[in-house]
N, C-alpha and C positions, 0 to 999 in steps of 0.2 A: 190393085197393087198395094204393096204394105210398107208402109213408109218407115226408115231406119229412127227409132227413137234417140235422139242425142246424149251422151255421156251427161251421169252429175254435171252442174255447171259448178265449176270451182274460180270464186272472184277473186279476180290476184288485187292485193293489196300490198304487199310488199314489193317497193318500188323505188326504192332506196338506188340513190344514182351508183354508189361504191359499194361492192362488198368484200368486207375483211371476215378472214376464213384461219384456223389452226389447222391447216389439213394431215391428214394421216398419211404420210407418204408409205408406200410401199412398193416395193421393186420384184416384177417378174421374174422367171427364168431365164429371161434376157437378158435383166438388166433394166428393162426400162421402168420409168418412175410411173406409179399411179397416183395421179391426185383424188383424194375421194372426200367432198363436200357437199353444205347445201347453198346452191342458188338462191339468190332470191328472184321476184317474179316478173322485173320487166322483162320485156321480150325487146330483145336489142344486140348490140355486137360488143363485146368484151373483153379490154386488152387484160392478159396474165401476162407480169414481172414476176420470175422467180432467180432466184441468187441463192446458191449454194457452196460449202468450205470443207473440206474435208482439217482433220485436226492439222496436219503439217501446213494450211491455210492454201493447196491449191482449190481454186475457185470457179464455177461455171455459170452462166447466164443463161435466161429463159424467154424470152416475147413472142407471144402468140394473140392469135385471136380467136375468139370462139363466141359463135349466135346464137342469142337462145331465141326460138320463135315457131309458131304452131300454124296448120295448116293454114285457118283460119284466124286471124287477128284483129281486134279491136282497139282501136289508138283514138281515144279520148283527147282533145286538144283544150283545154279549159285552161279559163286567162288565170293568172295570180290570185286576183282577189276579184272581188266584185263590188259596186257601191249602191249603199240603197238609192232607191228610184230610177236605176239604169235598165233599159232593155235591152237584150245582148241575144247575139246567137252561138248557139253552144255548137258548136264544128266537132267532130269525132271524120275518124275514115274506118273502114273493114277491109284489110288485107287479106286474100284470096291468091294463096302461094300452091294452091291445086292447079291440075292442067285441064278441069274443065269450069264451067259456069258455074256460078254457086247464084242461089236466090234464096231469101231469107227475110229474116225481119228482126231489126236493132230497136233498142228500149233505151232512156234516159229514165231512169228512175232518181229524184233528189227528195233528199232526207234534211232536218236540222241534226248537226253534226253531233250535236250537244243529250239528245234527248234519244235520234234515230228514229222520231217520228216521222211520216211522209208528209213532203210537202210541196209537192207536186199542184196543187190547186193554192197554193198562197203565191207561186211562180206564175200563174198562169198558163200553165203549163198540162193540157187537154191532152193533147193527141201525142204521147208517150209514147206510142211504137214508130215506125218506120220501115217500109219497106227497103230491102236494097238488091240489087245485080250487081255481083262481082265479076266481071270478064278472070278467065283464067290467065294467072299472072299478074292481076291489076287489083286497082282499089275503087274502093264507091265511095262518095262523100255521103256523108250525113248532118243535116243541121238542127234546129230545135231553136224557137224563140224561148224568152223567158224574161220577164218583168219581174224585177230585184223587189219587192217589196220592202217598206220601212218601218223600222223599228220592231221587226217582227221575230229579225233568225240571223243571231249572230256569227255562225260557220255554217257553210253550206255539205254535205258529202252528196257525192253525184255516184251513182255507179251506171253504167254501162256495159250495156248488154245484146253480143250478136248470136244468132243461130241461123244455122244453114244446115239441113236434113242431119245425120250424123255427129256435123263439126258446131261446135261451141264456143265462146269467151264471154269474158268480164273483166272489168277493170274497175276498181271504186278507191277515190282518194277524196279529201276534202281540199275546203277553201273557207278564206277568210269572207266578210260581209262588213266592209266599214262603210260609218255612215259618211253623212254631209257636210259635217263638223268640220 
């Protein structure tokens, strides 16, 4: 049997909690407004405020909500910062919003933020993948130790990485690395 090769993996890095937009409005044959913008890449729930005036100043109101999220999803939980000499476990979960099982395998890959070098072995940080079982509808946990080393890597970038036959994610943000001072 011939296994489905998964789409490009595209790492969302744009993760910006708010996003402000110019949008181009346009109105259909009906009437109704189109908003046409670009998202940025959490995958989350989104309230839209819009307020509009016509020139003699009648006015109307907008609140809505809208999700952005993919079949499969990986949600990275990485603390603030980190302090050299701490060993810590890096928590991630893989959301599985398909209606059947998903099984796969999640990556921690960590970089110094500064250079983009890997540094994966200055963490001590071996066994980089991880198997996971997603029941349908549910999430897996995922952990990973890691020993902060010192004086060595002053921001860390983590990206995170799930696959399941087909379905794909990634997430990559950085973090701070203060010492003991």
């Amino acid at each position: 049997e011939e296994q489905a090769q998964p789409a490009e993996l595209q790492i969302r890095t744009n993760l910006n909690e708010t996003v402000f937009f110019f949008p181009d409005l346009k109105t259909d044959e009906e009437g109704n407004i189109i908003l046409n913008f670009t998202m940025n890449e959490a995958l989350t729930r989104w309230k839209i405020l819009g307020f509009a005036h016509t020139k003699d100043l009648a006015t109307g109101m907008l609140s809505k909500e809208v999700v952005t999220q993919k079949e499969l999803m990986v949600l990275p939980n990485p603390p603030r910062f980190m302090r050299e000499g701490d060993e810590i476990t890096f928590t991630a979960k893989v959301n599985n919003l398909t209606d059947t099982i998903m099984n796969g395998s999640a990556e921690l890959l960590l970089f110094d933020a500064l250079t983009m070098e890997p540094v994966n072995e200055l963490f001590a940080h071996q066994e980089t993948s991880l198997p996971f079982t997603g029941e349908a509808q549910q999430s897996a946990a995922l952990a990973w130790t890691l020993k902060v080393p010192e004086g060595k890597v002053p921001a860390l970038t983590h990206r995170v990485i799930a696959k399941s036959g087909d379905f794909s994610d990634g997430e990559e943000s950085s973090l701070p690395i203060v010492s003991n001072r």
